[in-house]
N, C-alpha and C positions, 0 to 999 in steps of 0.2 A: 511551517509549510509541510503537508504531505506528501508522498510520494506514493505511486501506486506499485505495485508489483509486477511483475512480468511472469507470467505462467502461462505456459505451454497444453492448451488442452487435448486431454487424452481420449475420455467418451464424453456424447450428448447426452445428455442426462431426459429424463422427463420435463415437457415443457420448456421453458427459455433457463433451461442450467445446463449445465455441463460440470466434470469433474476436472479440474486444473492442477499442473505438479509446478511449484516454486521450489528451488533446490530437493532438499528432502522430503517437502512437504504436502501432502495431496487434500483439496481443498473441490469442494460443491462451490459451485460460481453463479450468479447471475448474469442472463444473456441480453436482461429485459431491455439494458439501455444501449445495444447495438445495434444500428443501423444497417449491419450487413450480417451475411451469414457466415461461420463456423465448421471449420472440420476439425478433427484430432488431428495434428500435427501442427497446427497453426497457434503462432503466439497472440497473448491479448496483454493488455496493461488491464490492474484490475485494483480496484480501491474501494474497501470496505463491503467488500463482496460482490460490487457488483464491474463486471468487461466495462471499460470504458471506450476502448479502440482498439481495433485487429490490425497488428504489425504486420507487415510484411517480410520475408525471409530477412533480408538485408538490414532491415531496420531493426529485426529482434538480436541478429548478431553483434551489429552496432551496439546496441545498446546494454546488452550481455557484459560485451568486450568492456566497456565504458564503466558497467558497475563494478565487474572484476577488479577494474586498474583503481578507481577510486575508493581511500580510504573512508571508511564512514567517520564524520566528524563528531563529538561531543553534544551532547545537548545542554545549549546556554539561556539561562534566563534572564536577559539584565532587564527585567520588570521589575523584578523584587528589588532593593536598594540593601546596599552592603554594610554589615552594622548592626548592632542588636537593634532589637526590633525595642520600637515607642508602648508605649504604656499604653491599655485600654480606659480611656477616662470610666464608659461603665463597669469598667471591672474595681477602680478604685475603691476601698474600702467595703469591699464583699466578702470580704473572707474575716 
């Protein structure tokens, strides 16, 4: 699962962008897929560049407060199976 990002836009850019701050980091945005309009001060959820949805004041704190307090968890893959891995029948006898 992804999660988008929460950044705060600073200026509108040329066009449907805008320049967006996540933590430290300042980042050109896509507006193309918002239904509403944007000022600098206002937060957006944003995922793989492009505003997904424009939070409102309370909802951006929320959810600020909410990432602060939660640790980020480990990334697990139990797709792979544990164990050396099986033999390539076409790699048998190629070397």
């Amino acid at each position: 699962m992804c999660l988008g990002e929460l950044c705060e836009i600073l200026e509108l850019g040329p066009g449907a962008t805008a320049v967006a701050r996540t933590d430290a980091r300042t980042q050109t945005i896509s507006l193309m897929t918002l239904d509403e309009t944007v000022a600098p001060g206002d937060w957006v959820v944003v995922h793989s560049g492009f505003a997904l949805a424009r939070l409102d004041p309370d909802e951006a704190d929320e959810a600020l407060t909410l990432r602060a307090t939660v640790p980020a968890l480990p990334v697990r893959d139990d797709t792979v199976p544990a164990g050396p891995a099986s033999p390539d029948p076409l790699m048998e006898g190629s070397i």
